[in-house]
ZADO-1210 file (C-alpha; in nm, 4 decimals, padded with zeros to 6 digits):
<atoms>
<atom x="10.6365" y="-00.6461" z="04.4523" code="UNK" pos="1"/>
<atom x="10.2448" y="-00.6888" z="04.4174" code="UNK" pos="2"/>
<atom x="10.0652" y="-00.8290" z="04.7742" code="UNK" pos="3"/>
<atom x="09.7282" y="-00.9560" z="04.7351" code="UNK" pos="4"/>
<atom x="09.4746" y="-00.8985" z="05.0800" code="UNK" pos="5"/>
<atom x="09.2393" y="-01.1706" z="05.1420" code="UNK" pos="6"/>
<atom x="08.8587" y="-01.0527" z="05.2696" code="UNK" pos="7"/>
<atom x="08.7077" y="-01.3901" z="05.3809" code="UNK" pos="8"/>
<atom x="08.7985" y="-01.5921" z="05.1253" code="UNK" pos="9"/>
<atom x="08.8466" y="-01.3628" z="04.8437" code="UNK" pos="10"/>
<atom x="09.1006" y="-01.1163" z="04.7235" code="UNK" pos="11"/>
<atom x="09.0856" y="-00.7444" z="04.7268" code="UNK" pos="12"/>
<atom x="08.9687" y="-00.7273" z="04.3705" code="UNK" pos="13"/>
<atom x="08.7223" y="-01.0357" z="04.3742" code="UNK" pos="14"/>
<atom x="08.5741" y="-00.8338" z="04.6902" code="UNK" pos="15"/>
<atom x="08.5721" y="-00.5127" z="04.5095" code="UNK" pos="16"/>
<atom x="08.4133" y="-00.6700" z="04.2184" code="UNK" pos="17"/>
<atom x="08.1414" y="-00.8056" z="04.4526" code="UNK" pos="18"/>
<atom x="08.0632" y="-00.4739" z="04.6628" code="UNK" pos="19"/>
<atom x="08.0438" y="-00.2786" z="04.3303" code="UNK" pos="20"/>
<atom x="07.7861" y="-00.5303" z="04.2102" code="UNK" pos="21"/>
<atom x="07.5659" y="-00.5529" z="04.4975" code="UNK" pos="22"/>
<atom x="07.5412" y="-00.1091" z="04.4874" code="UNK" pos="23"/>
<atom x="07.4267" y="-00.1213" z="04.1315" code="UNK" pos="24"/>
<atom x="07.1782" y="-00.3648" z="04.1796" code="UNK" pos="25"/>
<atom x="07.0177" y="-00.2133" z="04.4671" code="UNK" pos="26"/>
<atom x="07.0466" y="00.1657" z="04.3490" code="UNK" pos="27"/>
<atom x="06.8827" y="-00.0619" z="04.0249" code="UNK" pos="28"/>
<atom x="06.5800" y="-00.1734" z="04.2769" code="UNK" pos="29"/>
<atom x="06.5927" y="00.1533" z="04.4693" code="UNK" pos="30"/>
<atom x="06.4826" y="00.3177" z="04.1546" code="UNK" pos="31"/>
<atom x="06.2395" y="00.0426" z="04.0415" code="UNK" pos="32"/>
<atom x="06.4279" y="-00.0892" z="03.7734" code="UNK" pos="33"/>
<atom x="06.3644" y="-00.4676" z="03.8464" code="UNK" pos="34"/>
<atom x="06.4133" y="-00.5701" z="03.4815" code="UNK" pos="35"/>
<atom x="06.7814" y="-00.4297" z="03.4402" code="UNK" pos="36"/>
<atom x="06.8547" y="-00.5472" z="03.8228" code="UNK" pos="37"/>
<atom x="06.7027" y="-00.9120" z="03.7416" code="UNK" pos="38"/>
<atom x="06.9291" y="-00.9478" z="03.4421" code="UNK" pos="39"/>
<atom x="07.2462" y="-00.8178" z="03.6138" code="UNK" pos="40"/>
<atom x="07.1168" y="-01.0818" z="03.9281" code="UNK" pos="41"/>
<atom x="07.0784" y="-01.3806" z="03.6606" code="UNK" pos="42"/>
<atom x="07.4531" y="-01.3188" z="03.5429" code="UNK" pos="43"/>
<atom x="07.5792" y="-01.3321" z="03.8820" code="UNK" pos="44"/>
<atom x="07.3772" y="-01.6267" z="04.0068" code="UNK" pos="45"/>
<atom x="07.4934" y="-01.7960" z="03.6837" code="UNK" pos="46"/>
<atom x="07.8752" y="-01.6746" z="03.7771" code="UNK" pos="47"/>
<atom x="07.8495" y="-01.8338" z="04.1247" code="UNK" pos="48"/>
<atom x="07.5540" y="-02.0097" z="04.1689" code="UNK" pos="49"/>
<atom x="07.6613" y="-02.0789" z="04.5389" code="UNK" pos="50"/>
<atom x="07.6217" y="-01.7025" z="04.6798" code="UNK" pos="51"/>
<atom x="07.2895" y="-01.7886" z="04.8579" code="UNK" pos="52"/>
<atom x="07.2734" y="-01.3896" z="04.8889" code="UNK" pos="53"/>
<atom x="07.2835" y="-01.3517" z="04.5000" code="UNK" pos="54"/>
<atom x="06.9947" y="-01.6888" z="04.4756" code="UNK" pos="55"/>
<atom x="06.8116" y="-01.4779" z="04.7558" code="UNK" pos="56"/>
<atom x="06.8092" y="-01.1312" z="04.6062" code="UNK" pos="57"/>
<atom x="06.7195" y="-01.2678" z="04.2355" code="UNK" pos="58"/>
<atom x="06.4151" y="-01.4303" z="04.3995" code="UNK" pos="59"/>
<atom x="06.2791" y="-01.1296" z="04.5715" code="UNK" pos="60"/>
<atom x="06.3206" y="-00.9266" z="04.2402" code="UNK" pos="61"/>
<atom x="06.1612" y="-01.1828" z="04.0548" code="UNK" pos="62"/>
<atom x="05.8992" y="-01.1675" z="04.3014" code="UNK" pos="63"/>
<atom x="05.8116" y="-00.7856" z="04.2725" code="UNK" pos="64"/>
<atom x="05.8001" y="-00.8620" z="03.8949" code="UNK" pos="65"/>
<atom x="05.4873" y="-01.1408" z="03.9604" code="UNK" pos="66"/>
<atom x="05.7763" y="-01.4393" z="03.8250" code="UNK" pos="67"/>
</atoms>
Protein backbone atom coordinates (compact mmCIF):
# COMPACT_ATOMS: atom_id res chain seq x y z
CA UNK A 1 0.00 0.00 0.00
CA UNK A 2 1.39 3.48 -1.27
CA UNK A 3 0.56 6.63 1.43
CA UNK A 4 0.97 9.96 0.06
CA UNK A 5 2.24 12.93 2.92
CA UNK A 6 0.80 16.24 2.40
CA UNK A 7 3.40 19.45 3.06
CA UNK A 8 0.95 22.44 3.05
CA UNK A 9 -0.98 21.71 0.37
CA UNK A 10 1.15 19.57 -1.70
CA UNK A 11 2.34 16.03 -1.76
CA UNK A 12 5.71 14.68 -0.94
CA UNK A 13 6.76 14.60 -4.54
CA UNK A 14 5.11 17.98 -5.71
CA UNK A 15 7.23 19.38 -2.58
CA UNK A 16 10.28 17.59 -3.60
CA UNK A 17 9.90 18.76 -7.05
CA UNK A 18 9.65 22.35 -5.71
CA UNK A 19 12.72 22.31 -3.15
CA UNK A 20 14.90 20.74 -5.92
CA UNK A 21 13.93 23.64 -8.17
CA UNK A 22 14.40 26.48 -5.96
CA UNK A 23 18.47 24.89 -5.13
CA UNK A 24 19.25 24.91 -8.79
CA UNK A 25 18.13 28.18 -9.40
CA UNK A 26 19.89 29.80 -6.68
CA UNK A 27 23.26 27.69 -6.90
CA UNK A 28 22.31 29.09 -10.84
CA UNK A 29 22.39 32.90 -9.34
CA UNK A 30 25.03 32.04 -6.76
CA UNK A 31 27.32 31.43 -9.63
CA UNK A 32 26.07 34.32 -11.83
CA UNK A 33 24.35 32.43 -14.27
CA UNK A 34 21.18 34.71 -14.55
CA UNK A 35 20.44 33.64 -18.14
CA UNK A 36 20.10 29.75 -17.43
CA UNK A 37 18.33 30.69 -13.90
CA UNK A 38 15.84 33.23 -15.80
CA UNK A 39 14.83 30.54 -18.24
CA UNK A 40 14.40 27.76 -15.64
CA UNK A 41 12.29 30.85 -13.51
CA UNK A 42 10.09 31.60 -16.80
CA UNK A 43 9.10 27.75 -16.98
CA UNK A 44 8.06 27.69 -13.51
CA UNK A 45 6.21 30.99 -13.41
CA UNK A 46 4.53 29.72 -16.60
CA UNK A 47 3.81 26.18 -14.63
CA UNK A 48 2.14 28.04 -11.73
CA UNK A 49 1.84 31.45 -12.33
CA UNK A 50 0.36 31.86 -8.73
CA UNK A 51 3.73 31.11 -6.64
CA UNK A 52 4.25 34.86 -5.85
CA UNK A 53 7.84 33.49 -4.71
CA UNK A 54 8.55 32.13 -8.31
CA UNK A 55 6.85 35.92 -9.90
CA UNK A 56 9.24 37.48 -7.17
CA UNK A 57 12.50 35.68 -7.83
CA UNK A 58 12.07 35.94 -11.85
CA UNK A 59 11.80 39.71 -11.30
CA UNK A 60 14.90 40.19 -9.29
CA UNK A 61 16.88 38.06 -11.91
CA UNK A 62 15.50 39.93 -14.58
CA UNK A 63 16.54 42.86 -12.76
CA UNK A 64 20.35 42.02 -12.38
CA UNK A 65 20.13 41.33 -16.17
CA UNK A 66 18.96 45.36 -16.83
CA UNK A 67 15.17 43.64 -18.16
Amino acid sequence: MRFRVSISGLDAQDALLKLKRSAEIQLLRDFKQFERARDKLQVAVAHSPQDFDLVYELAMVNEKLGD
